[in-house]
C-alpha positions in Angstrom: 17.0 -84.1 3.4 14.8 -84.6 0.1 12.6 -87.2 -0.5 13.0 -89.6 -3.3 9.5 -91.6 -4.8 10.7 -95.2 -7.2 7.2 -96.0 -8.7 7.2 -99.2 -10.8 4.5 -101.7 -10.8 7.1 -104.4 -10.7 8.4 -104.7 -7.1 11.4 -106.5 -8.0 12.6 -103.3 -9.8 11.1 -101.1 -7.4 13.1 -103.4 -4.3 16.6 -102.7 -6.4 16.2 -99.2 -7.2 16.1 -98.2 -3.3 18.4 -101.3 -2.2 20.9 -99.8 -4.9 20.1 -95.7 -3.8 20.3 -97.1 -0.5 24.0 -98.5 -0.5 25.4 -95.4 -2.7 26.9 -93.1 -0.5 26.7 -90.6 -3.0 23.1 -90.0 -1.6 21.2 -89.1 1.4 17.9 -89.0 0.6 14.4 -90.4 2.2 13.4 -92.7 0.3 9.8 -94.3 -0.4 7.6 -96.9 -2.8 5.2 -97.5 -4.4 3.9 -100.1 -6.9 1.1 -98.2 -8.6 0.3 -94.5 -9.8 -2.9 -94.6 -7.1 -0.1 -96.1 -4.3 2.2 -93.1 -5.1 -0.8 -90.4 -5.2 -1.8 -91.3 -1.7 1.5 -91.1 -0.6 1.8 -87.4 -2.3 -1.3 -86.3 -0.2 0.6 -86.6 3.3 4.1 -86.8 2.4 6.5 -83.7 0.4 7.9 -85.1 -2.6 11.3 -83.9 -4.3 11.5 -86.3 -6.9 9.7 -88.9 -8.8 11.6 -91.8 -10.4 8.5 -93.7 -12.4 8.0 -96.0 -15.0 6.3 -94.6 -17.6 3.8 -97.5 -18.2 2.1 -99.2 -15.6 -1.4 -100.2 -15.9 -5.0 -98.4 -14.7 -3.1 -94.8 -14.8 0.3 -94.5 -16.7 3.3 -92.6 -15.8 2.4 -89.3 -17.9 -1.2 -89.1 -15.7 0.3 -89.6 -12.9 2.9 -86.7 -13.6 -0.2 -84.4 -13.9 -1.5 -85.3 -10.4 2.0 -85.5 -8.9 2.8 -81.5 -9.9 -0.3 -80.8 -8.5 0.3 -81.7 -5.1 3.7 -81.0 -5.2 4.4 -78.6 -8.5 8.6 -78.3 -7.7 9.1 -82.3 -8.0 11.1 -83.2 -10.8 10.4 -86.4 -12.2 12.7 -89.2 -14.0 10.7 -91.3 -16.4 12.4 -95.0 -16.2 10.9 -97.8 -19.8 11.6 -100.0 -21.9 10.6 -98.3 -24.3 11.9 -95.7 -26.7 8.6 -94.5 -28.6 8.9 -91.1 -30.1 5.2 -90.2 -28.6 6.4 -91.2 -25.3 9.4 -89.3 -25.2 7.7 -86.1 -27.0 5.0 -86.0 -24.2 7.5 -86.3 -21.4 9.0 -83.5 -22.8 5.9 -81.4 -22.9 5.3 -82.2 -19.7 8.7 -80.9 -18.3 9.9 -84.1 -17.2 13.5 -84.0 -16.1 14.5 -87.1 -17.6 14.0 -90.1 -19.7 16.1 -93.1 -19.3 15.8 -96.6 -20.8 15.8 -99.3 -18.2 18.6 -100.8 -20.4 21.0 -98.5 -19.6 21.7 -99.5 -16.0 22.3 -97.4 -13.3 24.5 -95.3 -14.4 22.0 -92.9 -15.8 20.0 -92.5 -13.1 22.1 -91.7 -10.9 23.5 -89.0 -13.0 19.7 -87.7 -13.1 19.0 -87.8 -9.7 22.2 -86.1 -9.1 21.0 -83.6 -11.5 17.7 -82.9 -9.9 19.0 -82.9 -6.8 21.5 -79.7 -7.8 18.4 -77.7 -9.5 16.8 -78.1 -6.1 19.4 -76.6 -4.6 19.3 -73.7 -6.8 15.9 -73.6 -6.5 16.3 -73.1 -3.0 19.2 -70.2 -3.1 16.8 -68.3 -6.0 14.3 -67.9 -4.6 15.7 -66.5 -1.1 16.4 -62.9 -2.5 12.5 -63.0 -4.0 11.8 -63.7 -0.1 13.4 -61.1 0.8 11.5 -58.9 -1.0 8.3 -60.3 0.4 9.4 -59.7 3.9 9.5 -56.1 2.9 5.8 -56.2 1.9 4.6 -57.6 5.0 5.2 -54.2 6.7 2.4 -52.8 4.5 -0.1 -55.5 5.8 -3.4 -53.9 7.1 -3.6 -52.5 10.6 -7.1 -53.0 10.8 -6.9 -56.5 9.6 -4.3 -57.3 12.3 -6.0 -55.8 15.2 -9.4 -58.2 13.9 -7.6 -61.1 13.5 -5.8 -60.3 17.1 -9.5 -60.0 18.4 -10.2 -63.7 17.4 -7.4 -64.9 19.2 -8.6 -63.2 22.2 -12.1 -65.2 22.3 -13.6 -62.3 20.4 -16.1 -63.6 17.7 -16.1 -62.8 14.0 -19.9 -61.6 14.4 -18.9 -59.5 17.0 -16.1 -57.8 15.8 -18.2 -57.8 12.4 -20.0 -54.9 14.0 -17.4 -52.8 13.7 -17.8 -50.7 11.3 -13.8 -50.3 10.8 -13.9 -54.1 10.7 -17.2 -54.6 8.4 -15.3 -54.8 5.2 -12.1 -56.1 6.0 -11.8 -59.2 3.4 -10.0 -62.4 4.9 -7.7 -65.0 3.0 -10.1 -67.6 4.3 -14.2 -68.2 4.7 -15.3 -68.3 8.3 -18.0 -69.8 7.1 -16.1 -73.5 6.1 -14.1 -75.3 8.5 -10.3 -75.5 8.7 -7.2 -76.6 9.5 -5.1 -74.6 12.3 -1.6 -74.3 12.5 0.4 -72.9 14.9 4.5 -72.7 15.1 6.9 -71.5 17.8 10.6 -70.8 18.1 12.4 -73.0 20.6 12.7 -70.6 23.6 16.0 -72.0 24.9 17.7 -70.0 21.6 17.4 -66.6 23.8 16.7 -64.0 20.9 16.5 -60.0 20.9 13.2 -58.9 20.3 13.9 -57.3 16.8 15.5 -60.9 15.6 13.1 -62.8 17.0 10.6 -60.3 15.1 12.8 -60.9 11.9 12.8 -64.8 12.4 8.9 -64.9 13.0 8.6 -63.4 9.6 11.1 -65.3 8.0 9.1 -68.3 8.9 5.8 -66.9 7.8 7.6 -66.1 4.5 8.9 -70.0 4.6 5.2 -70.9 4.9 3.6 -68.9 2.0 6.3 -69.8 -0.3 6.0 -73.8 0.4 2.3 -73.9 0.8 0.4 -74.5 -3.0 -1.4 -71.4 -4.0 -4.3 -74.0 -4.2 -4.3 -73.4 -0.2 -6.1 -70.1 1.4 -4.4 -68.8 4.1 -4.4 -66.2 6.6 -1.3 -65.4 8.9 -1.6 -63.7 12.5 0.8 -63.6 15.6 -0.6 -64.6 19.1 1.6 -63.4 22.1 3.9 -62.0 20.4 5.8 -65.9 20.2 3.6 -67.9 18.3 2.6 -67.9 15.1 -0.7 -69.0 13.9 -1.9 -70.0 10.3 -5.5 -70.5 9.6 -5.8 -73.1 6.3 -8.3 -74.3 4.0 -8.3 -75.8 0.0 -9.9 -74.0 -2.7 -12.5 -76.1 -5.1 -10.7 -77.7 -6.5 -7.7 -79.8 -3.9 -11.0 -79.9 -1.8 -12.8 -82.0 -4.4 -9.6 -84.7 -4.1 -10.2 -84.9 -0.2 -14.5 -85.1 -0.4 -16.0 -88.0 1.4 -19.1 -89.8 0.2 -21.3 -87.3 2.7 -19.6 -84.5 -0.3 -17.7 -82.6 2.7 -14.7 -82.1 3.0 -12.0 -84.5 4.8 -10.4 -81.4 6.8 -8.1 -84.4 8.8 -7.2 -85.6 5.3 -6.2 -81.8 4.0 -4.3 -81.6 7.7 -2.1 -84.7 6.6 -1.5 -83.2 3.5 -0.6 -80.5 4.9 1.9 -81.8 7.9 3.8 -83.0 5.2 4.8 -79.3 3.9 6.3 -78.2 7.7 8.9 -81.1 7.2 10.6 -78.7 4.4 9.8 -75.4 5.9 11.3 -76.9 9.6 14.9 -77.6 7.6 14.7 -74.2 5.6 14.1 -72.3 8.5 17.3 -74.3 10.3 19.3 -74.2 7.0 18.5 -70.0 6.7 18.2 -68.9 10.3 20.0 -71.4 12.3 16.9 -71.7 14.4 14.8 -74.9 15.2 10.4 -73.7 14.9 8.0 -76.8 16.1 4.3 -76.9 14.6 1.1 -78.4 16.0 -1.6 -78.9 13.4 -5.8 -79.5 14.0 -7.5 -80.1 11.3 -11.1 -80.1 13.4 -12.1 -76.5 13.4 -15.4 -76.1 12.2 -16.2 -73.6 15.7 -14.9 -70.7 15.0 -15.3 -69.3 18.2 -13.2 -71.5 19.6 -9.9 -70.2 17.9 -7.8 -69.1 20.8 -8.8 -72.1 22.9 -7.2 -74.5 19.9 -4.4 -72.2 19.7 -3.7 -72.3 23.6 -3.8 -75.6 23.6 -1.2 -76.2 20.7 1.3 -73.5 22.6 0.9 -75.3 26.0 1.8 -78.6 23.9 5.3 -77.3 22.0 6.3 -75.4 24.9 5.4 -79.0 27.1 7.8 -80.8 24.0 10.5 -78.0 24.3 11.0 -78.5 28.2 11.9 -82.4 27.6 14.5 -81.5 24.9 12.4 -82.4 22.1 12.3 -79.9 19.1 11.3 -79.9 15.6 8.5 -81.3 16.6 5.0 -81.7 14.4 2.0 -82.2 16.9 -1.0 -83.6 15.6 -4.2 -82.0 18.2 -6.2 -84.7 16.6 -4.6 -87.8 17.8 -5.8 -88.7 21.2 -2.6 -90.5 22.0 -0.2 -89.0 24.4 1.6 -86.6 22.4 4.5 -85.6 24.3 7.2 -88.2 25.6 10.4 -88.3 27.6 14.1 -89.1 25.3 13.7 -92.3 26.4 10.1 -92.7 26.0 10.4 -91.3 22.1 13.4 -93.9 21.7 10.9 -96.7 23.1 8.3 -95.5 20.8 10.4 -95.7 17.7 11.3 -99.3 18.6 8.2 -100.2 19.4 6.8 -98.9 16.5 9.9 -100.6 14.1 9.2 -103.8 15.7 5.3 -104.1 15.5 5.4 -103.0 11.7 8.5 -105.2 10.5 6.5 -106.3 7.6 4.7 -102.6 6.6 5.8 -99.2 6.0 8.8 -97.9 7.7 9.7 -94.6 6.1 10.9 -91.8 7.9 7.9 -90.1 7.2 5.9 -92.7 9.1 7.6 -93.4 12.3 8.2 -89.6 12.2 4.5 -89.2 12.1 4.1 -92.4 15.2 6.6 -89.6 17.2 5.4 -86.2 16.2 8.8 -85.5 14.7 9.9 -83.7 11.7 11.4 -86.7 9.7 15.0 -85.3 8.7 15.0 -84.4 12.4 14.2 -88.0 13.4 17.2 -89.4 12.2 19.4 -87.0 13.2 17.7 -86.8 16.9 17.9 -90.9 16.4 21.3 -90.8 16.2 22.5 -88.2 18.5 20.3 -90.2 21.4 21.2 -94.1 20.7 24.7 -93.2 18.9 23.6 -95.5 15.7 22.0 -95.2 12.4 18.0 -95.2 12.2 18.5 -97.9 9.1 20.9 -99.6 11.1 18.5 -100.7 14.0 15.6 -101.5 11.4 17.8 -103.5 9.2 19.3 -105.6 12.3 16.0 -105.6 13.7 14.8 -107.7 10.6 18.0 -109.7 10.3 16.8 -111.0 14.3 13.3 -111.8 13.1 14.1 -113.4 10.0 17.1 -115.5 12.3 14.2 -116.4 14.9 11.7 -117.3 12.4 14.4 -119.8 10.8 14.5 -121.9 14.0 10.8 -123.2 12.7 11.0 -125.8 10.2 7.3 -125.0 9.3 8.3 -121.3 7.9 9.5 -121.5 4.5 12.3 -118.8 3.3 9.3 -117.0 1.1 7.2 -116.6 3.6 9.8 -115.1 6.3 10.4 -112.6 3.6 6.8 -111.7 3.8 6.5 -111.9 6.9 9.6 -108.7 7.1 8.3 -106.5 4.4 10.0 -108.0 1.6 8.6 -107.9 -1.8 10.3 -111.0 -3.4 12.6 -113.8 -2.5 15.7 -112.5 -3.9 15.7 -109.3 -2.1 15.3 -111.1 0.3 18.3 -113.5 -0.2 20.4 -110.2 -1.2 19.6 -108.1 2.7 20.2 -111.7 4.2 23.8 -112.4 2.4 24.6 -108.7 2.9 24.4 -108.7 6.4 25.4 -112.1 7.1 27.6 -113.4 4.4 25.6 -116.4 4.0 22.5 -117.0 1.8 19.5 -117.5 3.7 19.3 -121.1 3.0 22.9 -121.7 4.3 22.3 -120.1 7.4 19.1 -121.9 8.0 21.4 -125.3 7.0 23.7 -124.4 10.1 21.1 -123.6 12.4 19.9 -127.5 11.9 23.5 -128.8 12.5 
């Protein structure tokens, strides 16, 4: 499933666009918000963006800067610029810029549709390309360095860099990644239910590896290595520059920050795995190591965790080894959360991408697991969900209609009055008339 940003810094236009997207069937897409170019930049640090419907003036930071920052993050998100205006600057730097499209918000729908639709089928052949370049990669991997595998093996088993340092066959073996900085650790498995032969599960493990390089940015150091012969294990870290976007005020590095950014890059290499290989790989993420020497501990304790998730049925899974919560739940338990979750945050953020990230759960996944469990829609059971609050909040005469709107995450009145008369037939103000008879 991509993932569609609407960035406007008027909500009311913001609020259509994903009501309209929403109700077209045309389109299955995750779709987020945000109301300012600094909103949708902190969205781009933890979440993978496809595509970027913006306005193209907004104030502190216009449309055309926030393009810059947006390719950064995510350099294959195409962007639709939406204005009122038809300047011949405007339109001349959007089109140095590379910008996919430029529509007036005059010319209705219509338009932007047909765009989206548009950069929707260039992702696709985006995606077809470049597996025959893949391919070729996978071929490559067979001349990786024997020396630098068996070193990086060694630091799995509880051997230390200085110690395998003395080595002279390891002494000047260069690695993708300083052990002097900290970093963020990733490791994946297969689910082991999907019974392989070892040469395609050998074949699959490097596919995946290959799905990793090719989605990371090259502004991410890496270094690849396979633990027990079933899991696979990524070692992470920014260069100078993404590091400077995620510096605190103590000018070091927010590695838990750079591990959020970078949980939201499995979500698209989980569904290009199951889309090329047909089978299912769960991640667990810490972004904490600053002891090296305490590598293979981490990494036990992220396999112990997936295969834990893979013996309740779960899969797909994105563990976060920071979060002191309980991390691995029954079905039931993982349907309780989501509600729970829905219900406590009626009037904040309910993407996929966050109650995925309140359940350790790819987000496509989510609302396919949601529905294969429950036997409804995800939207379904957060729209009725606010239709009962906004009904139980009518019974008191002190709540006004705006402020129930609020109160459930909506922007303005009228969209407001437009989810209430959609789902009920009646305008909000009728329905409250009845409740009074």
């Amino acid at each position: 499933m991509y993932r569609l940003l609407i960035v406007d810094d008027e909500p009311v236009i913001v609020n259509g666009l994903v009501h309209l997207f929403q109700e077209n069937a045309d389109f299955e897409l995750d779709i987020v918000k945000a109301y300012s170019a600094n909103e949708a930049l902190e969205i781009a640090k933890t979440s993978k963006l496809d595509i970027m419907v913006s306005d193209i003036r907004m104030p502190q930071k216009s449309g055309l800067q926030l393009v810059d920052e947006m390719v950064y993050y995510w350099p294959s998100c195409r962007i639709i610029f939406l204005t009122g205006y038809s300047e011949f600057e405007y339109v001349y730097e959007a089109i140095q810029k590379n910008v996919e499209n430029y529509i007036l918000k005059t010319e209705g729908m219509e338009p932007i549709f047909r765009a989206v639709k548009t950069a929707l089928q260039k992702l696709d052949a985006e995606k077809k390309a470049s597996v025959l370049v893949e391919k070729a990669q996978i071929q490559l991997q067979y001349t990786e360095s024997l020396l630098k595998k068996e070193m990086l093996e060694g630091l799995l088993r509880g051997e230390t860099i200085a110690s395998l340092r003395t080595n002279p066959q390891y002494a000047d073996i260069e690695l993708g990644v300083s052990t002097a900085r900290p970093a963020v650790l990733l490791v994946g498995q297969l689910d082991p239910r999907e019974e392989l032969a070892s040469s395609q599960k050998w074949k699959t493990l490097q596919s995946i590896q290959q799905f990793v390089c090719h989605q990371l940015p090259a502004s991410i150091h890496k270094e690849q290595m396979v633990y027990d012969a079933s899991a696979l294990v990524w070692l992470l870290q920014p260069d100078s520059e993404l590091a400077s976007r995620f510096m605190l005020e103590t000018d070091e590095v927010d590695m838990r920050s750079f591990a959020s950014y970078v949980k939201g890059v499995l979500e698209s290499i989980q569904n290009e795995c199951e889309d090329r290989t047909g089978k299912s790989v769960s991640f667990a993420v810490a972004g904490n190591l600053h002891n090296w020497a305490c590598v293979h501990e981490h990494v036990e304790q992220a396999c112990v965790l997936i295969r834990r998730s893979f013996s309740l049925g779960k899969v797909m899974v994105i563990l976060d080894l920071d979060k002191p919560a309980e991390m691995i739940s029954s079905q039931e338990k993982v349907i309780d959360q989501i509600h729970h979750y829905i219900q406590k945050h009626l009037s904040g953020n309910l993407s996929l991408t966050a109650i995925a990230d309140e359940v350790h759960f790819n987000p496509s996944y989510l609302s396919r697991y949601y529905k294969q469990t429950t036997g409804r829609n995800l939207l379904d059971y957060i729209q009725s969900s606010k239709l009962s609050a906004a009904i139980a909040m009518m019974s008191d005469p002190q709540l006004k209609l705006n402020e129930i709107a609020v109160k459930l995450g909506f922007d303005s009145h009228s969209y407001f009055t437009t989810f209430f008369k959609r789902m009920t037939g009646s305008s909000p103000q009728d329905y409250r008339n009845t409740l009074r008879k």
